[in-house]
PyMOL Python script that loads the backbone (N, CA, C, O; Angstrom):
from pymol import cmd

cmd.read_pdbstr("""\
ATOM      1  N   UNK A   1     105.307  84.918  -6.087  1.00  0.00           N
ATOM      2  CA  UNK A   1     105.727  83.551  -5.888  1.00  0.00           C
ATOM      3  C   UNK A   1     107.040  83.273  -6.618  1.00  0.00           C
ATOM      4  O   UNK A   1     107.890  82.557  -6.088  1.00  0.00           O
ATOM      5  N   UNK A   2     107.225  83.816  -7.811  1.00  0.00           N
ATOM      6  CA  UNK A   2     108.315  83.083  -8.600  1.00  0.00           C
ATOM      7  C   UNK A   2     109.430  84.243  -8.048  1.00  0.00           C
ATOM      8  O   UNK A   2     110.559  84.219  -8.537  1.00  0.00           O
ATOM      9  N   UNK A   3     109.067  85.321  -6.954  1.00  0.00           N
ATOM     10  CA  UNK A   3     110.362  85.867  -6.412  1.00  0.00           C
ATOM     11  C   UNK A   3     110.994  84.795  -5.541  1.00  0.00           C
ATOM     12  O   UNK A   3     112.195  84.545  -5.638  1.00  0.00           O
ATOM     13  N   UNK A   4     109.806  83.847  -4.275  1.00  0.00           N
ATOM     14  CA  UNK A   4     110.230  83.347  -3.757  1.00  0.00           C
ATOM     15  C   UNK A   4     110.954  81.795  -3.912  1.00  0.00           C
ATOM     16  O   UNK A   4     111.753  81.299  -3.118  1.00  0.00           O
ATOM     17  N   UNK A   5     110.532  81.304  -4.928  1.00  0.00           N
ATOM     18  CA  UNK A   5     110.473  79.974  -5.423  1.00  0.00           C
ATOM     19  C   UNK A   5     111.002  79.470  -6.923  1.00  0.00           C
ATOM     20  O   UNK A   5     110.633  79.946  -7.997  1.00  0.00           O
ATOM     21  N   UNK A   6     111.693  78.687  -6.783  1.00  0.00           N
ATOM     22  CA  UNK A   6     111.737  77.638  -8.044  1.00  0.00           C
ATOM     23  C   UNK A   6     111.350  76.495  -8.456  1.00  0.00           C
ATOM     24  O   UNK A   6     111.472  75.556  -7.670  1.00  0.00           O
ATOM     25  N   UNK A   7     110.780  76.247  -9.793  1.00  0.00           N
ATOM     26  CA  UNK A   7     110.444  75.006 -10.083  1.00  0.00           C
ATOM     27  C   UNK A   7     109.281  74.958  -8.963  1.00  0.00           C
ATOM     28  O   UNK A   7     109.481  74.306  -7.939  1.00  0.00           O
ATOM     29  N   UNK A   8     108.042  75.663  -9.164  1.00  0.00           N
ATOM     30  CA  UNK A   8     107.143  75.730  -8.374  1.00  0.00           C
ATOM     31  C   UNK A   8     105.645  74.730  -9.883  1.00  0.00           C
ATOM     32  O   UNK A   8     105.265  75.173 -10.966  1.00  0.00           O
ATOM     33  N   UNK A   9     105.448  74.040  -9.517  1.00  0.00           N
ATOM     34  CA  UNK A   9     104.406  72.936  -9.800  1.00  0.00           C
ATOM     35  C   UNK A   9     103.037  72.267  -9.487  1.00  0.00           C
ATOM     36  O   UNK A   9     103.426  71.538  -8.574  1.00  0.00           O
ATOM     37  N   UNK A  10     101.845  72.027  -9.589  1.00  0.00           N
ATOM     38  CA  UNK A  10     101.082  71.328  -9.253  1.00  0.00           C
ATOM     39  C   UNK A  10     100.562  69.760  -9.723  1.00  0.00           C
ATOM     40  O   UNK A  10     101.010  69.414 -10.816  1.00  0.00           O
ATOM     41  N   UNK A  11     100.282  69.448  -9.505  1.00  0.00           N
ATOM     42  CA  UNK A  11      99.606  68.080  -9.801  1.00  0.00           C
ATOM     43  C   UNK A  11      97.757  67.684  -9.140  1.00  0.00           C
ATOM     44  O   UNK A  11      97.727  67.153  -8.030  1.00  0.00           O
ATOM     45  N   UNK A  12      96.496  67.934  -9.777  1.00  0.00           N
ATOM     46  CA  UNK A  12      95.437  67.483  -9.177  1.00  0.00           C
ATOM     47  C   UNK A  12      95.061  66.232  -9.972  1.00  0.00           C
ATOM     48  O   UNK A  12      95.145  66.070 -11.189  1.00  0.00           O
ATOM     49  N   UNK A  13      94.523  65.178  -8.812  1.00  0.00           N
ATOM     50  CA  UNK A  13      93.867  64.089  -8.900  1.00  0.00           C
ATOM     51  C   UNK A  13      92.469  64.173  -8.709  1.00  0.00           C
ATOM     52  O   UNK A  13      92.094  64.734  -7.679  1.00  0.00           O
ATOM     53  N   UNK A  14      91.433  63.631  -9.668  1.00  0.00           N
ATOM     54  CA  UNK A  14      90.650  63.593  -9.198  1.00  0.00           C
ATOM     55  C   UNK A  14      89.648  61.762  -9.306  1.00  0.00           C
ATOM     56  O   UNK A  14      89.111  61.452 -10.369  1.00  0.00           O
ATOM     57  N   UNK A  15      89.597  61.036  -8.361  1.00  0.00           N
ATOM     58  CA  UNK A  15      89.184  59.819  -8.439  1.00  0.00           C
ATOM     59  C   UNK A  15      87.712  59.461  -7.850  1.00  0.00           C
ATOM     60  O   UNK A  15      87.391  59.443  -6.661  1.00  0.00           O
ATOM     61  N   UNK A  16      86.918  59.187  -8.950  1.00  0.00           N
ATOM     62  CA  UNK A  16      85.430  58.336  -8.477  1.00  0.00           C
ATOM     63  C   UNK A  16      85.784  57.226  -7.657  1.00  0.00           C
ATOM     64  O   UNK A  16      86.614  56.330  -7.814  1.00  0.00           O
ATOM     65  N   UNK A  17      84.705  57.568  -6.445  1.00  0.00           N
ATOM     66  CA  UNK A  17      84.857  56.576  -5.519  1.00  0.00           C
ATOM     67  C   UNK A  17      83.339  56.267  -5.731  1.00  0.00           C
ATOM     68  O   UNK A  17      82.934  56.269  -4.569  1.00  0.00           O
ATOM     69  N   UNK A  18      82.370  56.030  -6.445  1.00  0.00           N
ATOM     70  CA  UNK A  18      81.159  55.870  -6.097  1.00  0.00           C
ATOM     71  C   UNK A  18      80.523  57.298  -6.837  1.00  0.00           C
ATOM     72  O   UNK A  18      81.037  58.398  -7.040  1.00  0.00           O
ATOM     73  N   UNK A  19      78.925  56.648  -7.189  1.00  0.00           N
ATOM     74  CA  UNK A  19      78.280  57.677  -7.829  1.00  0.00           C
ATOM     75  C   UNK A  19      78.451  59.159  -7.070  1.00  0.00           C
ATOM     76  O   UNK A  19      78.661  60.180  -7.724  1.00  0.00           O
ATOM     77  N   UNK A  20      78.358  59.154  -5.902  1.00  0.00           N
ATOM     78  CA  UNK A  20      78.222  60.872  -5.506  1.00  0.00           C
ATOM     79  C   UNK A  20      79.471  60.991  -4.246  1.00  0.00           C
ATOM     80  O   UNK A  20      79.421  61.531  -3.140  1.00  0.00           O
ATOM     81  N   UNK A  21      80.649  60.199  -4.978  1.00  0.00           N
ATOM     82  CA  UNK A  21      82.177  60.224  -3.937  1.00  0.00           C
ATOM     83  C   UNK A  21      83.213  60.232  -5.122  1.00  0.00           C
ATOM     84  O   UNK A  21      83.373  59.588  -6.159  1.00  0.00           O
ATOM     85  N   UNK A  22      83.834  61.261  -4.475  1.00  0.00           N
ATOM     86  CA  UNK A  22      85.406  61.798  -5.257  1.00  0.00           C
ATOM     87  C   UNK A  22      86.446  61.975  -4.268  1.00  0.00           C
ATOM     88  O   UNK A  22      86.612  62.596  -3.219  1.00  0.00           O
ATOM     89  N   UNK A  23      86.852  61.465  -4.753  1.00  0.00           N
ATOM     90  CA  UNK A  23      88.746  61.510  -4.185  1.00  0.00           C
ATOM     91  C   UNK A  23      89.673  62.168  -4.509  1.00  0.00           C
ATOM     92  O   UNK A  23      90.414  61.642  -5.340  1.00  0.00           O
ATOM     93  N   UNK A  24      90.089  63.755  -3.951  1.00  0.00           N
ATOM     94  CA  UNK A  24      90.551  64.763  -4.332  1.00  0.00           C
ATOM     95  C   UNK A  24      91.842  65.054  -4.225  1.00  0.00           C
ATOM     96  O   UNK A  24      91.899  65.526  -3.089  1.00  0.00           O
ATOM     97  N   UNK A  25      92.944  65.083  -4.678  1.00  0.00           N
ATOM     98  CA  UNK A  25      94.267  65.502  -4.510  1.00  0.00           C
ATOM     99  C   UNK A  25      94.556  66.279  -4.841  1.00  0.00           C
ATOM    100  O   UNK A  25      94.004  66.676  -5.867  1.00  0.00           O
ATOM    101  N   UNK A  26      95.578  67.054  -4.272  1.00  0.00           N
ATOM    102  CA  UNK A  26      96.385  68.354  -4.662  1.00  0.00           C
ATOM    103  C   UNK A  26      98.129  67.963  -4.344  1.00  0.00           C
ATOM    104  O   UNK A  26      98.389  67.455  -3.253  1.00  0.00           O
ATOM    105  N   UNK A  27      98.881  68.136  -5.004  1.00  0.00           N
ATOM    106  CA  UNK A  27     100.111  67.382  -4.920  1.00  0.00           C
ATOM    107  C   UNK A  27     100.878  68.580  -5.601  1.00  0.00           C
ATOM    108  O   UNK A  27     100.881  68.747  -6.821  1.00  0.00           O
ATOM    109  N   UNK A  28     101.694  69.605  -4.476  1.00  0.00           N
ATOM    110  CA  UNK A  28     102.463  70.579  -5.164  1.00  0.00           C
ATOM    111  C   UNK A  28     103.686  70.696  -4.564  1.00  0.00           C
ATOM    112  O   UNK A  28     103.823  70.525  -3.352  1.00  0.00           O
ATOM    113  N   UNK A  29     104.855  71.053  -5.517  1.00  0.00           N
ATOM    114  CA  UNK A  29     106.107  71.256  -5.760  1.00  0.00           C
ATOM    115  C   UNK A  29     106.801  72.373  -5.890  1.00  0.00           C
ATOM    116  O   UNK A  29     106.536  73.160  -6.800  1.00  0.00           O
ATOM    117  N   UNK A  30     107.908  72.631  -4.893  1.00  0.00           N
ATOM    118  CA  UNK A  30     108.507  74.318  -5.023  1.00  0.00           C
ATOM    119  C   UNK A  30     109.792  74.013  -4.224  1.00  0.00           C
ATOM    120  O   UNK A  30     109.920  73.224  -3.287  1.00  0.00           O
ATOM    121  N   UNK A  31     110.560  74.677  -4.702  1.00  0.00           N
ATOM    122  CA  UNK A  31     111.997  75.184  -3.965  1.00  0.00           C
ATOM    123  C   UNK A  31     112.083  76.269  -3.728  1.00  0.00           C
ATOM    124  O   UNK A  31     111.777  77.046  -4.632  1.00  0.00           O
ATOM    125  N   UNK A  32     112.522  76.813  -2.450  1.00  0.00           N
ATOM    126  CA  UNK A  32     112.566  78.025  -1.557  1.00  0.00           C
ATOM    127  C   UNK A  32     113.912  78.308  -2.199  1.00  0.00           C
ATOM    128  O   UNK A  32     114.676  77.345  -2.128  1.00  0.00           O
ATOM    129  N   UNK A  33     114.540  79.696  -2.987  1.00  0.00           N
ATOM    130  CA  UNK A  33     115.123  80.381  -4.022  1.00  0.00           C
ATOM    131  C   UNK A  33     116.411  80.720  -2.621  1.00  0.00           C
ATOM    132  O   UNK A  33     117.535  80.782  -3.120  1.00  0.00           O
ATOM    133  N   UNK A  34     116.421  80.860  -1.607  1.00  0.00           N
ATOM    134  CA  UNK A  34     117.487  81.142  -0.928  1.00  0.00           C
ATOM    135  C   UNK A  34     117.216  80.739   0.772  1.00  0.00           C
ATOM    136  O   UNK A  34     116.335  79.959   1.132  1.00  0.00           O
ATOM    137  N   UNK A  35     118.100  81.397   1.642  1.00  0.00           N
ATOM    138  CA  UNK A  35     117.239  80.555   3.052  1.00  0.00           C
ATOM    139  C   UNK A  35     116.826  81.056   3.600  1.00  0.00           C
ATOM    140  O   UNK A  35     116.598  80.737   4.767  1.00  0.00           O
ATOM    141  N   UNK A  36     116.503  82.095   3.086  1.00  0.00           N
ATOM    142  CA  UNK A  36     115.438  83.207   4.272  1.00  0.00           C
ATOM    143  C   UNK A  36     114.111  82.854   3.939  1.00  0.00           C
ATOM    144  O   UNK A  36     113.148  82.749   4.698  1.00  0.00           O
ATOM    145  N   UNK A  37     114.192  82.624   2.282  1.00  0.00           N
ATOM    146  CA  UNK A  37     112.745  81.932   1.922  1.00  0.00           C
ATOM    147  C   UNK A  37     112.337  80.358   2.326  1.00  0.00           C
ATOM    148  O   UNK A  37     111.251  79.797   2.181  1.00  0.00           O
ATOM    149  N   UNK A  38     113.619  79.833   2.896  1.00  0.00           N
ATOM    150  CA  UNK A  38     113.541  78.293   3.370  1.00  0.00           C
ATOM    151  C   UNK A  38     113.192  78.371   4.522  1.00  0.00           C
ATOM    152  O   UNK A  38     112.276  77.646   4.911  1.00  0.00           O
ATOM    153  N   UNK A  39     113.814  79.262   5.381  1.00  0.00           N
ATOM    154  CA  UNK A  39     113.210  79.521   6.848  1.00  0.00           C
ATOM    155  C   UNK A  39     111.610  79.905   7.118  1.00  0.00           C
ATOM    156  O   UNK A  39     110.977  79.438   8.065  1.00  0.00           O
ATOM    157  N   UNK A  40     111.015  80.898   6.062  1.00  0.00           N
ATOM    158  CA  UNK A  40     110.149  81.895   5.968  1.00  0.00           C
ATOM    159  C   UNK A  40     109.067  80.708   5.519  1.00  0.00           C
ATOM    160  O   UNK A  40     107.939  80.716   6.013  1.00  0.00           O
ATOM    161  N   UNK A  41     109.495  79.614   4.488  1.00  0.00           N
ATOM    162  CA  UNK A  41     108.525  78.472   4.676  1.00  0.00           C
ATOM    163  C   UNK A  41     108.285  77.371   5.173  1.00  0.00           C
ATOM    164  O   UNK A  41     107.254  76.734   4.959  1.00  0.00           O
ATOM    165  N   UNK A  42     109.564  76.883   6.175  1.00  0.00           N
ATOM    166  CA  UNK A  42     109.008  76.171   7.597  1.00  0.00           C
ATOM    167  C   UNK A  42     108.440  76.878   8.553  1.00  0.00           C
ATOM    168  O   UNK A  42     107.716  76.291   9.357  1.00  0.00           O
ATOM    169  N   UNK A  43     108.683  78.453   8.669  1.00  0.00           N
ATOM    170  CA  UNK A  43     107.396  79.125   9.653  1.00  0.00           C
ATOM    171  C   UNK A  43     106.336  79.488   9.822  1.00  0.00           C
ATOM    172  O   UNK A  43     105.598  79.723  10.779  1.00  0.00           O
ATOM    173  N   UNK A  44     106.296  79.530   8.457  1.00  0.00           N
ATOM    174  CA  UNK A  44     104.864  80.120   7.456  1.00  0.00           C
ATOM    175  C   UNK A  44     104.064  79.983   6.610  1.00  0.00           C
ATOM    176  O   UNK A  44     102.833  79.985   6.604  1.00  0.00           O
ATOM    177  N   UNK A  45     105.236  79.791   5.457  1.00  0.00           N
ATOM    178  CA  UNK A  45     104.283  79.335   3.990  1.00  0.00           C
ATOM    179  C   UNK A  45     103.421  78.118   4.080  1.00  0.00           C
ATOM    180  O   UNK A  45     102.210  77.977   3.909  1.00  0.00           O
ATOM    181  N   UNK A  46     104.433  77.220   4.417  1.00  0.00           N
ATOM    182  CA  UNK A  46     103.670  75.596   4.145  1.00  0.00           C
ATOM    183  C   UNK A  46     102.417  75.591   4.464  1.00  0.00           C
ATOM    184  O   UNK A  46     101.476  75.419   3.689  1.00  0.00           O
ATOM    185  N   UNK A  47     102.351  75.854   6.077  1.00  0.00           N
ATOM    186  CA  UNK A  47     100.779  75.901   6.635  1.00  0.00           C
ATOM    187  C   UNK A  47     100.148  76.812   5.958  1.00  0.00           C
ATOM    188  O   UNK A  47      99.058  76.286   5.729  1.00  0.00           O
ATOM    189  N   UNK A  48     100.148  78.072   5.392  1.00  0.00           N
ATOM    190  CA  UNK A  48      99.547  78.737   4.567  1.00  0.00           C
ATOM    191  C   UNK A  48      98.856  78.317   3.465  1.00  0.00           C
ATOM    192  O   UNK A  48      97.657  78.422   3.207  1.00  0.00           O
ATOM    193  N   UNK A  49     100.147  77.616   2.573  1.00  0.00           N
ATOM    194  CA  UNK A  49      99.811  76.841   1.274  1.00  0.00           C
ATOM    195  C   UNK A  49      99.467  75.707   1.986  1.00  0.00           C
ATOM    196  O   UNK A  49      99.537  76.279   3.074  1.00  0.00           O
ATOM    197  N   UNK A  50      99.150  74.562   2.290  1.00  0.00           N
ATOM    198  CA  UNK A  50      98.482  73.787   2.906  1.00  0.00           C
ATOM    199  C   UNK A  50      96.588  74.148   3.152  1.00  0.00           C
ATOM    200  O   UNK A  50      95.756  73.375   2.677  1.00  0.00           O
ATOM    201  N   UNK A  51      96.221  75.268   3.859  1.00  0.00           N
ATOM    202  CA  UNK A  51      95.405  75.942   3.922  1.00  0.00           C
ATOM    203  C   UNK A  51      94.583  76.088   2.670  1.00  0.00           C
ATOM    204  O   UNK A  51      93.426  75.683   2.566  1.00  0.00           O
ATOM    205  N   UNK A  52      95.485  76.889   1.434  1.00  0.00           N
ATOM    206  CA  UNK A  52      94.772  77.308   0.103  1.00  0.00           C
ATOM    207  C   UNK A  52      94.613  76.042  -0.556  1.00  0.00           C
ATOM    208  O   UNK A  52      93.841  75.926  -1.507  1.00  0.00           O
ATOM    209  N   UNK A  53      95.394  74.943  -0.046  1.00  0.00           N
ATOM    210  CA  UNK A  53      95.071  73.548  -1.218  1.00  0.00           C
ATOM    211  C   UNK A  53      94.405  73.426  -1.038  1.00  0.00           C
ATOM    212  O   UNK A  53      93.519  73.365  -1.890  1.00  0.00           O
ATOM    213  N   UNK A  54      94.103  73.218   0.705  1.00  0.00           N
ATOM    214  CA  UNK A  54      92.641  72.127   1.534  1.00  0.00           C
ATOM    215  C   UNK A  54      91.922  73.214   0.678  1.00  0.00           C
ATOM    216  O   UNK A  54      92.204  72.724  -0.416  1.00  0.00           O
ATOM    217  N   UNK A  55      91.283  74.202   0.404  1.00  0.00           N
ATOM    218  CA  UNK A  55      90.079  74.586  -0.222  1.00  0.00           C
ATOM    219  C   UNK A  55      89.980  74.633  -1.484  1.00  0.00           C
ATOM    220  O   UNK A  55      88.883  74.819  -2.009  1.00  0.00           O
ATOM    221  N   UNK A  56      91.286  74.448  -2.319  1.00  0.00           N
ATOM    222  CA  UNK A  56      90.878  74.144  -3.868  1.00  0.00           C
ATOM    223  C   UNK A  56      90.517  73.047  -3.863  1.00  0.00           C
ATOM    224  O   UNK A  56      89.376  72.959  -4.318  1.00  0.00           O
ATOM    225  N   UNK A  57      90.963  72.068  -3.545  1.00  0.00           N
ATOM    226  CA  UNK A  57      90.368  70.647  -3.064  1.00  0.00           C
ATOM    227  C   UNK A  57      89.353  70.576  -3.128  1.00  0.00           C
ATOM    228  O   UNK A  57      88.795  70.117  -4.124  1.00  0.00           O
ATOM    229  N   UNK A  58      88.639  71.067  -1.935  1.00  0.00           N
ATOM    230  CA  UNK A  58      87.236  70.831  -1.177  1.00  0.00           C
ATOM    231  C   UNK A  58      86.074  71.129  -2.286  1.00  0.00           C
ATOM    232  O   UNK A  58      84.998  70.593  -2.550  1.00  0.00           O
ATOM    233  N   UNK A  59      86.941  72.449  -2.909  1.00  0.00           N
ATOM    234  CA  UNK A  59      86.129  73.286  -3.840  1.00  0.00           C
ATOM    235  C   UNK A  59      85.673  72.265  -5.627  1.00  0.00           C
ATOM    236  O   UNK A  59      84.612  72.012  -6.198  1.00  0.00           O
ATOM    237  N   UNK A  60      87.048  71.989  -5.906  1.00  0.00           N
ATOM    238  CA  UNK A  60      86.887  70.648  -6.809  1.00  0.00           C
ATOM    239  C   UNK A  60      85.881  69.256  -6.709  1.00  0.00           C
ATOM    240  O   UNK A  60      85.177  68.683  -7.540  1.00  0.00           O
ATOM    241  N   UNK A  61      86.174  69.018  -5.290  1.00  0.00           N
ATOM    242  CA  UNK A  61      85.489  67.814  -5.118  1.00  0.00           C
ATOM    243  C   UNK A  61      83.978  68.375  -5.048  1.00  0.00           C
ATOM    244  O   UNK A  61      83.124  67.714  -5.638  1.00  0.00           O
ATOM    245  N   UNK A  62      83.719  69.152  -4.598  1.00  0.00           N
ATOM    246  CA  UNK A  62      81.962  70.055  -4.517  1.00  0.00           C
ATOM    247  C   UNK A  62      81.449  69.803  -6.051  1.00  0.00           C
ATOM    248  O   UNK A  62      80.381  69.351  -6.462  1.00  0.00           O
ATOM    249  N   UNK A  63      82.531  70.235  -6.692  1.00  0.00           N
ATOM    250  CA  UNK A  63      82.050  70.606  -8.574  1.00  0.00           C
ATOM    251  C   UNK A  63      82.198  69.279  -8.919  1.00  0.00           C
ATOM    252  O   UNK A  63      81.102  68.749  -9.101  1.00  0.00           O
ATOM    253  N   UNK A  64      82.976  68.670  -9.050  1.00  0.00           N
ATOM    254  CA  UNK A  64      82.676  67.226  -9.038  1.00  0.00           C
ATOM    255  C   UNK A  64      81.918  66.461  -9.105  1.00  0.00           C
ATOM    256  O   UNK A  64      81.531  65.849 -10.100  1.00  0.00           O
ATOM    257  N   UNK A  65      81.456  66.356  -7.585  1.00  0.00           N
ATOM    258  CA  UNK A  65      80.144  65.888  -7.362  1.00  0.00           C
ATOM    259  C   UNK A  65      79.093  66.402  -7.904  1.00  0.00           C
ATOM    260  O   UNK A  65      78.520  65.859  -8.847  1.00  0.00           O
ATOM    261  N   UNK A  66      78.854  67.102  -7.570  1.00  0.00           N
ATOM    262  CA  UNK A  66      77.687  68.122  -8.121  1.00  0.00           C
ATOM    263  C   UNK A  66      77.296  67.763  -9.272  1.00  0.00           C
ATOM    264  O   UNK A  66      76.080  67.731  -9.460  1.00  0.00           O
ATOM    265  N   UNK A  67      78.290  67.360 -10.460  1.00  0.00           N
ATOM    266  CA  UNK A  67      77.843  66.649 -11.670  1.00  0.00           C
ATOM    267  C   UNK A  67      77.047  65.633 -11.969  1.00  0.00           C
ATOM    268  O   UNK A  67      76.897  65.291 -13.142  1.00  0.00           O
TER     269      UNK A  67
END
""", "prot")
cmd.dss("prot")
cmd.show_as("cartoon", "prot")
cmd.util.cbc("prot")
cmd.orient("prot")
């Protein structure tokens, strides 16, 4: 990753909505290091990384709750 990227970041939220409801965010930050890697992540990455959030997410809000 840090071949492809700079200033690569996360941010998770996690908000009670109700005894057994959570409100899950994933909020991440990166600059593509040149434009093959800028091209390579409007064709590819995003939806990729998009993909791995939706399940850290999902995965958080499970443990979450679960408490």
């Amino acid at each position: 990753m840090r071949k492809m990227f700079d200033d690569y970041g996360f941010a998770i939220t996690l908000e009670a909505r109700g005894p057994d409801a959570t409100h899950a965010r994933l909020e991440t930050h990166y600059t593509p290091r040149n434009p093959l890697y800028t091209l390579l992540n409007e064709l590819v990455l995003r939806r990729r990384f998009e993909k791995v959030c939706d399940g850290i997410v999902a995965g958080l809000k499970n443990f979450a709750e679960s408490r």
